[in-house]
Steps between C-alpha positions, in 0.01 A plus 500: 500500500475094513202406275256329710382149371180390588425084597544205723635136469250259336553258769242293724569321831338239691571373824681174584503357891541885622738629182432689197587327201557758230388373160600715213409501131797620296743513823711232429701711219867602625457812589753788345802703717337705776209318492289339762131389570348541858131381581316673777585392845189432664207238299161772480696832409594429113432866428836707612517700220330799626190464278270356800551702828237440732507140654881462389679763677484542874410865604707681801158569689417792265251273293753586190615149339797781325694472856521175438737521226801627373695830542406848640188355593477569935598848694645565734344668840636821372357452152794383270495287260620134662619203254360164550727250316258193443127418464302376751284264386172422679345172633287339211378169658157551715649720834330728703724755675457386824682165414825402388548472129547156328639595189849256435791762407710273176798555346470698146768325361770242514785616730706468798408580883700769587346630832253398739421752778272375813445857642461331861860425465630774288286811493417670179221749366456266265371218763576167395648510133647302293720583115569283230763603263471365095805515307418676178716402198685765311442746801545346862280437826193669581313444833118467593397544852171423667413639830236549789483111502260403770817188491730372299492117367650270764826391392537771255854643483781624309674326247210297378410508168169555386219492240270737372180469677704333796310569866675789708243594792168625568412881457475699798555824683814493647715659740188719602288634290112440472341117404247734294740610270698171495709416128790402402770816438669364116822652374707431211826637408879497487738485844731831518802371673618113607745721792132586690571316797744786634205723477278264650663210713111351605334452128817557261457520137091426565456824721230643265713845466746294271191366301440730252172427326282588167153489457307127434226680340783591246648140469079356483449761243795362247435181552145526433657653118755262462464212710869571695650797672806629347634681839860582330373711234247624759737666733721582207209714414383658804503878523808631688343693800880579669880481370753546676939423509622237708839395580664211384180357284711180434510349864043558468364161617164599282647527141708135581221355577269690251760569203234567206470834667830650515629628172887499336800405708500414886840712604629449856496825708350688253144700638215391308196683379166314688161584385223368697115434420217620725536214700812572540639201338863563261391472155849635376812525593786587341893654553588824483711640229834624632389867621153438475350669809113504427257662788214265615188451287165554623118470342303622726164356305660177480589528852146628621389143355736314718725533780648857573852372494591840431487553884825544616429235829321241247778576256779407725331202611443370112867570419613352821296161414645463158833595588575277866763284503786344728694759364233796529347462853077657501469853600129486564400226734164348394189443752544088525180299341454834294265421188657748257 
């Protein structure tokens, strides 16, 4: 199992005509290969590691600040186990439930626009949203997404760079859901496949089913150790919950995009051997030896702590979104706006 590490960022921000301005103490090092630092998106909630619950984490009605986080943390109505893939993190400024939060939503670190989705216009079940990717040296892009926005910044769109700390929109409790358990939905993670948009035409690459995330408490944790987040070793590390063959692993948009995790020789048209983390993220892949014909891998613990993508229908649909391309049409059409 991945060791757990235990600490957050020494890091303090202050706020500048409506921004956070992140000022760091030892930040300004170059950070190594696979490496990254991320602050916490919104200015009173400094405390995402999981060690302060109540107050942080927005609750699902039950009165249980756990369904506000991440994993196998909601059910179902029939009692199963249902994975939430970010944390929801609660209004901290002065709000009383009967009122729309205040609380500014800011970018947790430098990067690019990459979507912004005005649910009015483009509906989603993650209301209005935005993601920011951050190019990670030594192992490629990752994303962050912030949703439920009551709006997003005027003006704000894609393409712009921005700053850590830069303004994104005010917390809310959008498309529907109720103003007393308003917060902003966070995510962080990797993209699965660039060849989304033949999935989904209306959101593309940023539907949140091609968003596969990992837990912030996990990234809050490391950096509260070590003052960065090493997310290549991270995933590198993660327990393989399901393994399967795939055909042609060569032509996989994922391991071009996220190379450190794909091990030996890319071969063209050879199957390669996929494992997949709980989250159900590749953390390996790798051809197939001439004859090699392994049956599919399964850990049903590991699985238990994450999504069952041992299900044949969930399967399919996790093979399918690493796998599309204009040369392999989808199989299993995806509910438009879905959030993963």
């Amino acid at each position: 199992m991945l060791r757990r590490r235990t600490f957050l960022i020494a890091a303090a921000s202050v706020s500048v005509a409506g921004r956070v301005v992140v000022q760091a103490s030892d930040e300004t090092r170059p950070l190594g290969p696979g490496r990254l630092r991320l602050y916490p998106p919104t200015r009173g909630q400094q405390r995402l590691d999981g060690s302060v619950r109540k107050g942080v984490f927005m609750d699902t009605g039950t009165g249980r600040p756990e369904s506000g986080m991440f994993g196998n943390v909601r059910k179902y109505a029939d009692g199963s186990p249902r994975f939430h893939e970010g944390i929801d993190i609660a209004p901290a400024r002065p709000w009383r439930r009967d009122e729309d939060p205040t609380d500014m939503v800011c970018a947790a670190a430098a990067g690019l626009v990459a979507y912004v989705n005005r649910h009015d216009a483009n509906p989603s079940l993650y209301g209005n949203y935005v993601v920011l990717t951050h190019q990670v040296p030594g192992f490629g892009a990752i994303y962050t997404l912030y949703a439920h926005l009551r709006t997003p910044v005027a003006g704000l769109r894609a393409g712009q760079t921005v700053a850590a700390g830069t303004p994104l929109g005010i917390m809310g409790h959008t498309p529907d859901f109720p103003l007393a358990r308003a917060h902003l939905h966070f995510e962080i993670g990797v993209v699965m496949n660039v060849h989304y948009p033949l999935i989904d035409p209306q959101h593309g690459i940023w539907n949140g089913a091609n968003l596969y995330g990992i837990d912030p408490c996990d990234v809050f944790r490391e950096q509260r150790e070590r003052g960065n987040f090493d997310i290549a070793a991270y995933l590198a590390n993660r327990p393989v919950a399901y393994a399967c063959a795939v055909s042609d692993g060569a032509a996989l948009d994922f391991f071009r995009r996220y190379p450190t995790l794909w091990r030996g020789e890319r071969i063209a048209g050879r199957p390669a051997w996929v494992a997949f983390s709980r989250e159900g993220i590749p953390v390996l892949g790798r051809s197939l030896r001439p004859g090699e014909r392994p049956e599919p891998a399964i850990d049903r613990a590991e699985l238990a702590r994450g999504r069952d993508w041992a299900a044949p229908k969930r399967g399919a649909i996790l093979i399918d979104n690493l796998t599309v391309s204009p040369t392999r049409p989808p199989k299993h059409p995806v509910r438009q706006g879905e959030v993963g």
